[in-house]
N, C-alpha and C positions, 0 to 999 in steps of 0.2 A: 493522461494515463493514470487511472487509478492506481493510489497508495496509501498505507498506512494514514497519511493525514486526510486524504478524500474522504477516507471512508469513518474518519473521527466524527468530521464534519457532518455528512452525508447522516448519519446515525444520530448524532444532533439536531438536527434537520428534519429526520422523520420522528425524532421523540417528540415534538415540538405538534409535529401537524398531525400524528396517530394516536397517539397513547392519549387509553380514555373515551376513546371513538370505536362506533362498530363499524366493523368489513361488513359492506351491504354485500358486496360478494368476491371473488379470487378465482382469478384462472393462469391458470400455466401451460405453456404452450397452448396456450386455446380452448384447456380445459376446466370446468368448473372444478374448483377445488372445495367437499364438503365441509370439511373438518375448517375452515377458514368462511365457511358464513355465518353472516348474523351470528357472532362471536365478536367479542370487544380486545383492543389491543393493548397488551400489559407493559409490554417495556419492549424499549429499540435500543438494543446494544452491539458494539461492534469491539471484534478483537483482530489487532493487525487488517488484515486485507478481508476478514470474515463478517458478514453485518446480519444481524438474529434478530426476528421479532417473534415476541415470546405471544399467543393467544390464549383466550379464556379456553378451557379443557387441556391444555395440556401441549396444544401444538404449537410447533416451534417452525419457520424458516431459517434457513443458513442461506445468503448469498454471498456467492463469488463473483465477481463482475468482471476477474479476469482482465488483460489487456483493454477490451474493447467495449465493456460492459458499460450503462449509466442510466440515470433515473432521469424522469420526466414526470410536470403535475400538465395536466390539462383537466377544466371545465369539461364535466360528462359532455358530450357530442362535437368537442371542438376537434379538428382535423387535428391529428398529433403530425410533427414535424419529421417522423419517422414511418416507414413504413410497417402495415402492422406484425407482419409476417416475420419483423423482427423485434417483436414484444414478447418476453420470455415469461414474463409475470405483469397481472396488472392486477390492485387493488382499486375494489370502490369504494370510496368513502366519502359519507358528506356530499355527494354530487361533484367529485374529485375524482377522476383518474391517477392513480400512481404508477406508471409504468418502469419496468424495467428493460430496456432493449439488450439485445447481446449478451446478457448475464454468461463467464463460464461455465456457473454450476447453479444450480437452486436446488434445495431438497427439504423436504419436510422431515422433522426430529419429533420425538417425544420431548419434549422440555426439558424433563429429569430422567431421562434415559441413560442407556449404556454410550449409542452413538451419537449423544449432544455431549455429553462427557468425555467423550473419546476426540471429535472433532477442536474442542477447546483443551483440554491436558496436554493434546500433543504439539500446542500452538509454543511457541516460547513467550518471553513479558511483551507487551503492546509496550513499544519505544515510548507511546502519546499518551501512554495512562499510567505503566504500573511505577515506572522508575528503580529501574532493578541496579542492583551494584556490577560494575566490571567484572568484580570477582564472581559473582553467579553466572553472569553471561559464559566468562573464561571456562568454568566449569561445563557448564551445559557443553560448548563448544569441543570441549576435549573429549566430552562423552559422547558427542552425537556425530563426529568429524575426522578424518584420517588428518594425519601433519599435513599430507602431500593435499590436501583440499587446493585449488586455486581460491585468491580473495575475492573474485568477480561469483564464486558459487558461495561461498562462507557466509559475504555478506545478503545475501538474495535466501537462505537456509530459514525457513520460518521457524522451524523448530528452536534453533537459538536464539533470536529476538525476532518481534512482528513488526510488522508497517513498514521497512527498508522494501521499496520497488528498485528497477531499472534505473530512474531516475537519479534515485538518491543514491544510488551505488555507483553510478562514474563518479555523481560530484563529491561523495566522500574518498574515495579514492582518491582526486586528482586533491581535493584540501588536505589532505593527509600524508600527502606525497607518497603513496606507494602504487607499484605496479602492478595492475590489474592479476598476471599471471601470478604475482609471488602467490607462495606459499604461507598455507596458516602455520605450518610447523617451523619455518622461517623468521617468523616476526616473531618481535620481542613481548610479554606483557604489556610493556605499557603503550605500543603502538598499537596492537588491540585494542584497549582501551579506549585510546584516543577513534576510532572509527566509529566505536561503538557511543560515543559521549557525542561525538559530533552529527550523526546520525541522529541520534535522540534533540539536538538543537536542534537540527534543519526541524525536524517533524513537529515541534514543539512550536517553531517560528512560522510556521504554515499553517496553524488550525485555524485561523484569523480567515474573511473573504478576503476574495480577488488570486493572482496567478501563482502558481509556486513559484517561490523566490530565492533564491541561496548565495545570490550575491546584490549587494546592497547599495555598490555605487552606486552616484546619480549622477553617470557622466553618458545614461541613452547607448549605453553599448552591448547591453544586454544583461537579464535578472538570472541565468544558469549561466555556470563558471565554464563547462564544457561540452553536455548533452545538447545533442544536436548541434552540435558546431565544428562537426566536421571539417576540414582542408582552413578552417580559419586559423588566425594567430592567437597562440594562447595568450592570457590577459596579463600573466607572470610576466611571462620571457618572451613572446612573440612565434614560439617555435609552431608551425603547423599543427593542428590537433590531428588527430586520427581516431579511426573507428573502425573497431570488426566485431562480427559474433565469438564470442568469447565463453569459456565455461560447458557447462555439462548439459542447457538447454540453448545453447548459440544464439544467446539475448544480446542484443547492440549495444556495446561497448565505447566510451569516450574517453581520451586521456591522452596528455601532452606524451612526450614522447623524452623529453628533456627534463621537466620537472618531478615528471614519475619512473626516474631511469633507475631508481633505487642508490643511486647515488648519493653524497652529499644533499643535505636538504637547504634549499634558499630560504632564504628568511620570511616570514609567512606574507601574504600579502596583503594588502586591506580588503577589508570585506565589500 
């Protein structure tokens, strides 16, 4: 599942193998894209869940990849591993296929435009780049946020910080000990804080290859503290985890039931 570190990555990744290179050609949804040939690629940059490649005259992509969205290289003529019908965009380059399958959104910007400006200002700081203070984030939050907000929507709000997914919002929830429904106008500053600090680690400790990781024993019991570990025992206390859709878009929810009771907080655990 794409997030804020995928797409760190991922943009890293295409800065590496684009920029510098000409688009021998561009199509989306299947169609040739002018303004994207035989034109050279300036810069691969990504903000939160958003990833831009800026082209020579002036054109710009935004992709959102969304849930289900992801990139693929194949050698021009090789069978892609995907079918194509689910290829939202493919670059050629260098005798390179760059495919994107399942993209949510793609669109072409003016680079220095009103709506490439508009799309990034209303982003909040990239957890994995900017390193914004508590206090800024707190601010934004109060501006952009009712009290009564649940934390399962707060933390998912792009507008107040970028790159927090699905993922990373059970598991800062459940290390942070709070419950999913509470409320933003509930919590104290410095439990804010603290989601928003630990948040910024996870994404910070995943820019690296290999699987997302947020819990670090090496006892083979698993590398996520809660996602996806439904009806299991939690790693804490043993108490069964649980899962619902929760929030304002009824995105799958993970969280002890005993450790995030809002209660008393247990002593932290090892990581």
């Amino acid at each position: 599942m794409p997030e804020g570190d995928t797409i760190h990555k991922l943009a890293t990744f295409l800065s590496g193998a684009l920029v510098g290179q000409r688009l021998d050609g561009a199509r989306l949804q299947g169609r040739a894209i002018a303004a994207l040939a035989q034109v050279h690629v300036l810069r691969v940059t990504s903000k939160g869940k958003h990833l831009f490649i800026d082209v020579e005259g002036g054109a710009s992509l935004r992709v959102h990849l969304g849930m289900y969205g992801s990139w693929h290289r194949y050698p021009i003529g090789q069978t892609w591993q995907k079918p194509a019908r689910r290829a939202t965009l493919v670059l050629n380059v260098s005798g390179q296929d760059y495919v994107c399958f399942n993209a949510k959104e793609i669109e072409i910007l003016d680079t220095h435009g009103l709506r490439r400006r508009d799309r990034t200002d209303r982003l909040g700081p990239d957890l994995s780049r900017d390193a914004p203070t508590a206090e800024s984030l707190l601010d934004r939050a109060r501006t952009l946020s009712s009290p009564e907000t649940e934390l399962v929507d707060l933390l998912l709000d792009q507008r107040i910080a970028s790159g927090i997914g699905n993922v990373y919002k059970s598991e800062v929830l459940f290390l942070e000990h709070c419950a999913p429904r509470a409320r933003f106008g509930d919590i104290s500053d410095e439990t804010f804080a603290a989601l928003y600090r630990t948040a910024e680690r996870l994404l910070l400790n995943n820019l690296g290859g290999g699987p997302r990781i947020t819990r670090t024993a090496d006892d083979g019991r698993g590398i996520l503290w809660v996602y996806g570990r439904a009806e299991k025992p939690c790693f804490r206390c043993g108490t069964s985890l649980l899962r619902e859709r929760l929030g304002q878009h009824a995105r799958s929810t993970y969280w002890c039931p005993a450790c995030q009771s809002g209660q008393s907080r247990e002593p932290p655990a090892a990581p």
